[in-house]
N, C-alpha and C positions, 0 to 999 in steps of 0.2 A: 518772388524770389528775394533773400536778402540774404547778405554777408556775414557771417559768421570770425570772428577775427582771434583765433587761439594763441595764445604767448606763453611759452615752457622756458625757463630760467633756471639754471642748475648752478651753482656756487660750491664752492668748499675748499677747505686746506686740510690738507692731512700728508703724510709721508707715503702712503701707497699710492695717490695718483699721480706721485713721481713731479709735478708739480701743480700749481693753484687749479682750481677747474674752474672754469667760467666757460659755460653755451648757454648761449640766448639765440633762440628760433622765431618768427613771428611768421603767420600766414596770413591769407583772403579765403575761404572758402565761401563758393556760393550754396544755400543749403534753401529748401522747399519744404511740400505740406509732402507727409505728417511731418508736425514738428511735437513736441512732447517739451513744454519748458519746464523750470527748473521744478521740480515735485518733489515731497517725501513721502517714504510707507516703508512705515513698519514691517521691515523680513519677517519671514517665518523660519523653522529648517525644511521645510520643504520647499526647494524650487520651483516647483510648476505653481505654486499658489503666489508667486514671486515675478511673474513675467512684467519688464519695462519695457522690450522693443519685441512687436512679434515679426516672424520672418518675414523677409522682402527680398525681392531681385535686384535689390539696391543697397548700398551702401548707406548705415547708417553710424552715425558720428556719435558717441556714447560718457556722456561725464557720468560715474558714481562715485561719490565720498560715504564712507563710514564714521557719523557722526560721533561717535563713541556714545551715543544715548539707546536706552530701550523705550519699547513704547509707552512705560509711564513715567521720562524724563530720568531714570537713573544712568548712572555710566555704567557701562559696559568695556568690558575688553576682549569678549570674544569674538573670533574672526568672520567678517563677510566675503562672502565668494561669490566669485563673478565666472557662470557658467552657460552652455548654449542650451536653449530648449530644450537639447537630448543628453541633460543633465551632463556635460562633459563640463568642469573647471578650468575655467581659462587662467584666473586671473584671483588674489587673496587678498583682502586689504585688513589691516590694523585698524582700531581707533585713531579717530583724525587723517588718514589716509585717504586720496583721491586716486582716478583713473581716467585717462582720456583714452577713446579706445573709439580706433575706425577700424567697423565691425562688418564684414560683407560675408554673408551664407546664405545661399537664397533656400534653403533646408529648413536655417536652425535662428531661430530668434537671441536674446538675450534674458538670463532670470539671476537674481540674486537667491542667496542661500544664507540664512545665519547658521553658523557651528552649533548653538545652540540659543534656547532664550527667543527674544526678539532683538535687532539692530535699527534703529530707524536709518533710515539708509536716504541720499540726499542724489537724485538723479536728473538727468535732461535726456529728448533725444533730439540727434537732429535728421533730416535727410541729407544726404553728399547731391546737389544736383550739376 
């Protein structure tokens, strides 16, 4: 078993959040096997060809960024989608775009999607134990 230790910091000034925003969260989580470190692959548009975490009766703890490259290193800007194994859309990220995502369906895994093209796409998993 080891520790898992996620830090989300959110900053900003603008007039709508009425005033400054600052939240800083830090956890402990204990996390086990399967673990899935940090990897990339090349999306496709079809998700099942896409699958990073397949299903579990566990909770699994999920980082993907959309690097903004395709797979022969050009930029991209079209979108990656973060959906469950029965191709429902959770979740859309931009270029340079990240996601942390505690993912529990003991059904439905987790797969990426590019809009179009290919996204190399930049993921981990972990398990929650």
């Amino acid at each position: 078993m080891a520790t898992l230790t996620p830090t989300l910091t959110l900053t900003g000034t603008a007039a709508d959040f009425g005033a400054d925003l600052s939240v800083s969260e830090t956890d402990a989580i204990s996390v086990g096997a399967p673990i899935i470190g940090v990897s990339t692959h090349a999306v496709t548009n079809v998700g099942a060809d896409n699958i990073i975490a397949a299903s579990a009766d566990s909770t699994k703890l999920v980082y993907v960024k959309h690097t903004g490259k395709d797979a022969g290193g050009s930029d991209v800007t079209t979108d990656l989608t973060i959906e469950t194994t029965g191709d429902v859309p959770f979740g859309k990220l931009n270029a340079g775009e990240f996601a942390w995502i505690p993912h529990y369906n003991g059904t439905s895994g987790v797969q990426l999607q590019a809009s179009s093209g290919t996204i190399v796409a930049e993921y981990a998993v972990f398990s929650h134990t």
